[in-house]
C-alpha positions as CSV (number, residue, x, y, z in Angstrom):
1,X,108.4,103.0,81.5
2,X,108.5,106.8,82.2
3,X,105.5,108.1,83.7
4,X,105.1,111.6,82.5
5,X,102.0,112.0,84.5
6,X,103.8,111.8,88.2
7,X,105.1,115.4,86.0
8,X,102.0,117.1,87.0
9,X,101.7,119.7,89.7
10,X,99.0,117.5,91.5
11,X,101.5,115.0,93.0
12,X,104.6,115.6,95.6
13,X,108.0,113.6,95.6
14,X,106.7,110.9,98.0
15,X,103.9,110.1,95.2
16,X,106.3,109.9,92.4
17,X,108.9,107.9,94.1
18,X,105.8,105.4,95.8
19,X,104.4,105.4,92.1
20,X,108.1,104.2,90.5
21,X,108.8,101.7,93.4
22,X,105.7,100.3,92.3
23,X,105.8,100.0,89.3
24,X,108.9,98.0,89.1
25,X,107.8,95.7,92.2
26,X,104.8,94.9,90.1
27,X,107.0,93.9,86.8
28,X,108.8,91.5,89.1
29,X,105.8,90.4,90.7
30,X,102.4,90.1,88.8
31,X,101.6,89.1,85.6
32,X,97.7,89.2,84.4
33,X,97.5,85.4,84.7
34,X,95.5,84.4,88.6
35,X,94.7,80.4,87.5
36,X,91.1,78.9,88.4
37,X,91.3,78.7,92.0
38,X,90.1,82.6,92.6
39,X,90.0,82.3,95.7
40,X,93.5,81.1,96.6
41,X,95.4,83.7,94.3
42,X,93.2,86.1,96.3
43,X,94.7,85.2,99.9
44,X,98.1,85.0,98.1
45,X,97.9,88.6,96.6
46,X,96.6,89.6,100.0
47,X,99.8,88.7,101.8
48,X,102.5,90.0,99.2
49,X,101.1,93.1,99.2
50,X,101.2,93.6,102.6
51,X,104.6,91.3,102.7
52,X,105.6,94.1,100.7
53,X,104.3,97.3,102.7
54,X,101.6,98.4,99.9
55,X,98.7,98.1,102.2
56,X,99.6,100.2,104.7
57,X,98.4,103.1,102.3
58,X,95.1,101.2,102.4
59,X,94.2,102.3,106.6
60,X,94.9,105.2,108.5
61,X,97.7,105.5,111.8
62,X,101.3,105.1,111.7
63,X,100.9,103.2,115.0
64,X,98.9,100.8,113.7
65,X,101.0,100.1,110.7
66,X,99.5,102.6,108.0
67,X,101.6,104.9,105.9
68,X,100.0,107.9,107.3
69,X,97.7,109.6,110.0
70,X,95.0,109.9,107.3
71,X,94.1,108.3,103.9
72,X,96.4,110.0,101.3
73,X,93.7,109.7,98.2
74,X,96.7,110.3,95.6
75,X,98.8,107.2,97.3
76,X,95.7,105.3,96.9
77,X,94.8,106.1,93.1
78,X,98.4,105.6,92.4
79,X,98.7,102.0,93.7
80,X,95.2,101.0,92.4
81,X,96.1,102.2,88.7
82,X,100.0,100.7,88.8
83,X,98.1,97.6,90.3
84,X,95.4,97.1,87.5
85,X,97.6,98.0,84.7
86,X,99.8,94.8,85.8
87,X,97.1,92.3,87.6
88,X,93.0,93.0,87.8
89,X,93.1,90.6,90.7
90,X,95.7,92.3,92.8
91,X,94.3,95.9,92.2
92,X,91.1,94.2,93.6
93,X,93.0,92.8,96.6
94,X,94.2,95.7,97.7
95,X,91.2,98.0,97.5
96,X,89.1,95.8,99.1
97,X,91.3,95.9,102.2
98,X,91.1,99.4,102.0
99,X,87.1,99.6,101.3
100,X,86.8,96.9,103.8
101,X,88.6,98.7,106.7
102,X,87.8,102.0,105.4
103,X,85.1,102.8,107.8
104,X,87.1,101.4,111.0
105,X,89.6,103.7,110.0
106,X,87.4,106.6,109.6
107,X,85.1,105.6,112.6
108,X,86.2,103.2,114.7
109,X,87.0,103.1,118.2
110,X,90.5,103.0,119.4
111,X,90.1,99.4,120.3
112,X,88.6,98.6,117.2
113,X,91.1,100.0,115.1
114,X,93.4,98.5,117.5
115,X,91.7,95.1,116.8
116,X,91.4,95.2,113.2
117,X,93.5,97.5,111.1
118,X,97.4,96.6,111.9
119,X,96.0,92.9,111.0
120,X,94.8,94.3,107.7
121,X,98.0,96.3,106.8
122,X,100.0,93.5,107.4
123,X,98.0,91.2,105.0
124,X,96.7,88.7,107.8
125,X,93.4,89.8,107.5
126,X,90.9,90.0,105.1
127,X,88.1,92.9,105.0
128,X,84.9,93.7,103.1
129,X,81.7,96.0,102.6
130,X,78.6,94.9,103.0
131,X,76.1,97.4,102.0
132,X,74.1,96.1,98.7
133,X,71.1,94.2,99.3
134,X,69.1,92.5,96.6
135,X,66.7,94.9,96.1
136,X,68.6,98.0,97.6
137,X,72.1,98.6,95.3
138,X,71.8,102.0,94.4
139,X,69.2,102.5,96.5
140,X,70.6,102.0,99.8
141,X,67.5,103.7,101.5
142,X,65.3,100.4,100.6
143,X,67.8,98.2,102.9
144,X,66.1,96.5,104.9
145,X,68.7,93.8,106.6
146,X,67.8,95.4,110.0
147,X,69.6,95.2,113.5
148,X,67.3,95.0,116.5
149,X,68.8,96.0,119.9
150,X,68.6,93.2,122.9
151,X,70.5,94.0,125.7
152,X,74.2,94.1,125.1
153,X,74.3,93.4,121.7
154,X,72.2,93.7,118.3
155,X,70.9,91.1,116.9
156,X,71.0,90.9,113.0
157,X,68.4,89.6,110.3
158,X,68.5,90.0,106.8
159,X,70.6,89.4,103.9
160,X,73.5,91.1,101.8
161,X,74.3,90.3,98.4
162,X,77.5,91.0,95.7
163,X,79.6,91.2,98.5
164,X,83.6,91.2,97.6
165,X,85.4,89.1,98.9
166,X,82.7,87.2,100.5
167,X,83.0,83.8,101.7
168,X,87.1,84.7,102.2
169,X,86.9,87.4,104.3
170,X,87.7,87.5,108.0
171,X,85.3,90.2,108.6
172,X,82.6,92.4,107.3
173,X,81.7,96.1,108.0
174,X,77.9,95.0,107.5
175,X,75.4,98.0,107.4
176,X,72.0,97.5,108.4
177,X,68.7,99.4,109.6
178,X,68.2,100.0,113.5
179,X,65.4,102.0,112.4
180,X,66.1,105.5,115.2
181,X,65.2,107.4,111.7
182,X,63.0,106.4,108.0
183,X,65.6,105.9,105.2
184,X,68.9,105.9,105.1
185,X,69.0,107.8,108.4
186,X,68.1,105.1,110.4
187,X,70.9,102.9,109.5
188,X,74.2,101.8,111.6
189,X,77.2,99.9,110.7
190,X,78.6,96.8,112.3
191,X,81.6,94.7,112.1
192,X,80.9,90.5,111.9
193,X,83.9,88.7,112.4
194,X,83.5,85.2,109.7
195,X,82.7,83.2,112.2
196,X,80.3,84.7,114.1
197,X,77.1,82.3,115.0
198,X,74.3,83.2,112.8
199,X,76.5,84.7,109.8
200,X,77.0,82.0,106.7
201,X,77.7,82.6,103.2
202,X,74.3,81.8,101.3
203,X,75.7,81.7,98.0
204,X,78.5,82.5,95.8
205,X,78.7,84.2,92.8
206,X,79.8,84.1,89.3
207,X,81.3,86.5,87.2
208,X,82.8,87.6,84.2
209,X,86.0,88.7,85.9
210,X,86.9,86.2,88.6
211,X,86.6,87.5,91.7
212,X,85.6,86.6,95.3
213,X,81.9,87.4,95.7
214,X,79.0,86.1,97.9
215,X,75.7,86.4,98.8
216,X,75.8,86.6,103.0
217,X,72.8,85.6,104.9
218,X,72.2,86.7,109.0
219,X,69.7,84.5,111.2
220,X,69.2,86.0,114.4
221,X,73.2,86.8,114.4
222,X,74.2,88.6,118.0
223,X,76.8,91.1,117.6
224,X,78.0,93.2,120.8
225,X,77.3,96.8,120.5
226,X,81.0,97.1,120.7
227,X,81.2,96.0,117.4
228,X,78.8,99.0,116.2
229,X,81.1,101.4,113.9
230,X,80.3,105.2,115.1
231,X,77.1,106.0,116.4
232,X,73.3,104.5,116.3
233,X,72.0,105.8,112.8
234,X,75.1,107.1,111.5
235,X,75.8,103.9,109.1
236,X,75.2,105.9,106.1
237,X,77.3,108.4,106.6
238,X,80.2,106.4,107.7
239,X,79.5,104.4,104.1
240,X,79.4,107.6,102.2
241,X,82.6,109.0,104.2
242,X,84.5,105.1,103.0
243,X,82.6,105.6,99.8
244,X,84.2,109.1,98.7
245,X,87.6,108.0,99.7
246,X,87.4,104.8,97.6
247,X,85.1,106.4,94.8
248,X,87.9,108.4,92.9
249,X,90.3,105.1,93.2
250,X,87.7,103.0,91.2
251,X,88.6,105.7,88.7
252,X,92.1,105.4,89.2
253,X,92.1,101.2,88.8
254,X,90.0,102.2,85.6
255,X,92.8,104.0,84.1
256,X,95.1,101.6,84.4
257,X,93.5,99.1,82.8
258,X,92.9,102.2,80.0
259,X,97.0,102.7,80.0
260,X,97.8,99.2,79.7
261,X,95.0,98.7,77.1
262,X,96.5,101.7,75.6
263,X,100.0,100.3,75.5
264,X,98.8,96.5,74.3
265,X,97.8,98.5,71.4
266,X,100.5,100.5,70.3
267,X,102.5,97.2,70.2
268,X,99.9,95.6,68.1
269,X,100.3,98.5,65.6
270,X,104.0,98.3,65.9
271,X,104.3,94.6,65.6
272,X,101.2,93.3,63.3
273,X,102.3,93.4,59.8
274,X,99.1,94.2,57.4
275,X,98.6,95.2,53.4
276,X,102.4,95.3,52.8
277,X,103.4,97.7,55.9
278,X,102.5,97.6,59.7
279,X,99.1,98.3,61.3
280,X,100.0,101.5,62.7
281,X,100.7,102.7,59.2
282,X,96.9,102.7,58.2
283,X,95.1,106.4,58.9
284,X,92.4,104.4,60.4
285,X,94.7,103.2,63.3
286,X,96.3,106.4,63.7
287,X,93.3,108.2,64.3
288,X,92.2,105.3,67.4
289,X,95.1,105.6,69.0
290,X,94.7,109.2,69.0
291,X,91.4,108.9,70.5
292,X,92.3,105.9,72.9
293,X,95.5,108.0,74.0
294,X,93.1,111.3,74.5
295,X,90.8,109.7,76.5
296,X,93.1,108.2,78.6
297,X,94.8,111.5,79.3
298,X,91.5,113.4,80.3
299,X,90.3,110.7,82.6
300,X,93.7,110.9,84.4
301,X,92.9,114.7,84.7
302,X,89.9,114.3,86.1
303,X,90.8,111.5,88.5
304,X,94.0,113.1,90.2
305,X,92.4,115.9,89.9
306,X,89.2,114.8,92.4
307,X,92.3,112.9,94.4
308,X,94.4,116.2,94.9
309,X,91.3,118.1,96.1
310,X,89.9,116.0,98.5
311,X,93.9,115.5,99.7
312,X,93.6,119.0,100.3
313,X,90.2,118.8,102.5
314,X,87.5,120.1,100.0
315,X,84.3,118.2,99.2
316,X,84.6,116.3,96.3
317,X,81.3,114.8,95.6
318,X,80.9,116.2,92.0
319,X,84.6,115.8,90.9
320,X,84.8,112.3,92.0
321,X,82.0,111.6,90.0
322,X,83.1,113.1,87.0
323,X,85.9,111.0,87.8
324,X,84.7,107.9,87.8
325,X,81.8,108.3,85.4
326,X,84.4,109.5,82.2
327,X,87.3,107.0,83.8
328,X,85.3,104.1,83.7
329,X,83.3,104.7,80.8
330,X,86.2,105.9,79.1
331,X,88.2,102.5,79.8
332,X,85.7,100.8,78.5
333,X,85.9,102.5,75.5
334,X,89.7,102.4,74.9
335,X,89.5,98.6,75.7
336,X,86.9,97.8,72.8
337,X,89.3,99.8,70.8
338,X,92.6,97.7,71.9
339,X,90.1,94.4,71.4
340,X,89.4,95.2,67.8
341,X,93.2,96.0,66.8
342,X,93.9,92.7,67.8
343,X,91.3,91.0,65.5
344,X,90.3,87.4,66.5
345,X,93.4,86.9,69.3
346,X,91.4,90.2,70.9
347,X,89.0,87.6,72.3
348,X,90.7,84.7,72.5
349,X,91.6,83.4,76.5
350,X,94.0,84.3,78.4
351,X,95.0,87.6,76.1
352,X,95.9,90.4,78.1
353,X,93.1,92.7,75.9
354,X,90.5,89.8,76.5
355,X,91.2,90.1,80.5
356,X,91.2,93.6,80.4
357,X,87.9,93.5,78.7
358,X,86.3,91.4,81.1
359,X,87.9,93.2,83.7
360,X,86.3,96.5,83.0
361,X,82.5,95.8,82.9
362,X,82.4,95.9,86.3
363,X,83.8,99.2,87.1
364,X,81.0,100.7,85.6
365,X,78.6,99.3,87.9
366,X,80.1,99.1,91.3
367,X,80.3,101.7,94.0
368,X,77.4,104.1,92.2
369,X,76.9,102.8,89.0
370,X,77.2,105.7,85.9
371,X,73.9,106.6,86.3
372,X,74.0,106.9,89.2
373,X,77.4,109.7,88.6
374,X,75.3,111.2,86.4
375,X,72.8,112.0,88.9
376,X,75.5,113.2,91.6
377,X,76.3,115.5,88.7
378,X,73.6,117.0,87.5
379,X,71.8,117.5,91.2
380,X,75.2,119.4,92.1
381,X,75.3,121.4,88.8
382,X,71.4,122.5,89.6
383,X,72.1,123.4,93.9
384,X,75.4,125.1,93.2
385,X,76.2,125.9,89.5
């Protein structure tokens, strides 16, 4: 398929050849089908895509096996929306090794990007983020998984909950308060390799869209201060730092489930005969698929839009927000639509419309939830205008 938005002035060559590799890797590939054992098809997707060289886009240092020196954001939302508009489960893959590492490759120490990152790139580890906490999601100032220093090390109590990848992952970047500072200022990161003493996967969870996802549970787990990611009390910025990377890319995965929800319906329309002619024949479906195809197009605006900025080194806390809030949002939307063209097969299993649906509901939750963008928002618009 041509991509007429790799047209726009916010990408180079490199993006718009890495974009049409991509795409036909994926077609020979993925398909949207992942089976019931989750878990499995996770590991598998894990080590084609780095077979394949796609997630060294996902870390930072040619040495150590990334694309680049630094995190191209456009790279990034361009694999994650060619990914999702193919296979739910291998966009997932692949940004969790890049939200999983992402704060080793923004903070780590040489050794410990050393240790961790050409492993990751190469698909032979798996990463994760461990930052919500039953009662502290959005809130990440009510944490209270805390690490207490003893000696060499810090030892770790608490618990972490809708954790990706958790309970397949061979390490966590696991965020927790050492208390130098109240709120979120008093918080460091850590990474706990899997089978670290004291670390065990309390419970695993459920969802709509199969994923990997666990509860994790520490009891007086040591971890050797060399493991601490930046400085003492400098955990949350190191999340928010992965966070704004990763934030606009959740957009990006968004839209492609939005294209190929898009494109699911236009065949519909083509191919579904109704009332003596085709479905796209009826005003009613005209007008949808203008709206479905409008949204689609403004999200994608706004998305490479916040990716091109912060490519270019400008803060992009309100734009990725506004990309993420009317991306996700406006998937959802498009999706319903694409649901109801299809009638009863819509939500029948193993539809591609009826994955994509499920797929969605998540996005609009996960890494700031949309009220959460709105807020970002509106406190921007009210300091700065």
């Amino acid at each position: 398929m041509h991509l007429k938005h790799l047209d726009w002035p916010f990408f180079e060559g490199g993006h718009r050849a890495l974009a049409a590799e991509l795409d036909s890797w994926c077609a020979a590939h993925l398909d949207h089908g992942h089976g019931n054992d989750v878990d499995a098809e996770c590991k598998r997707l894990v080590k084609l895509l780095g077979g394949a060289g796609w997630l060294r886009h996902a870390i930072a240092g040619v040495a150590l096996g990334g694309a680049a020196e630094v995190i191209d954001t456009r790279a990034i939302c361009l694999l994650r929306e060619t990914l999702a508009r193919y296979n739910g489960l291998a966009d997932f893959a692949f940004a969790m090794q890049g939200l999983g590492s992402g704060a080793i490759s923004l903070a780590g120490t040489i050794a410990q990007r050393e240790q961790y990152l050409p492993r990751v790139a190469r698909g032979e580890a798996l990463a994760a983020f461990a930052l919500s906490e039953p009662e502290a999601g959005s809130d990440v100032a009510a944490m209270q998984c805390a690490a207490v220093e003893d000696g060499d090390s810090y030892v770790l109590n608490g618990e972490k909950t809708w954790i990706s990848n958790g309970g397949i992952a061979d390490f966590y970047v696991v965020f927790a308060r050492t208390g130098e500072q109240p709120g979120s200022r008093g918080i460091s990161a850590f990474i706990v390799d899997a089978d670290l003493p004291g670390f065990e996967i309390a419970e695993r969870i459920e969802v709509i869209a199969p994923h990997p996802l666990a509860r994790l549970k520490f009891t007086n787990c040591r971890v050797a201060k060399s493991q601490m990611v930046g400085a003492p009390s400098e955990g949350f910025k190191v999340a928010m730092r992965t966070l704004d990377v990763f934030r606009t890319s959740v957009a990006a995965a968004s839209l492609g489930f939005a294209r190929r929800a898009l494109q699911e319906g236009l065949q519909q329309a083509h191919g579904r005969k109704m009332f003596g002619a085709t479905l796209g024949d009826l005003p009613l479906t005209q007008a949808k698929l203008a709206d479905m195809a409008c949204t689609v197009d403004s999200s994608a605006l706004l998305v490479y839009r916040a990716a091109w900025q912060r490519d270019q080194g400008q803060n992009v806390t309100r734009e990725a927000a506004m990309a993420k809030l009317m991306a996700t949002e406006g998937a959802q939307r498009v999706i319903d639509a694409a649901v109801q063209m299809f009638g009863g097969r819509g939500v029948q299993s193993g539809e591609m419309v009826e994955s994509l649906y499920r797929e969605i509901r998540a996005l609009r939750i996960y890494e700031g939830a949309s009220e959460v963008q709105q807020l970002i928002i509106g406190r921007d618009l009210l300091k700065n205008g």
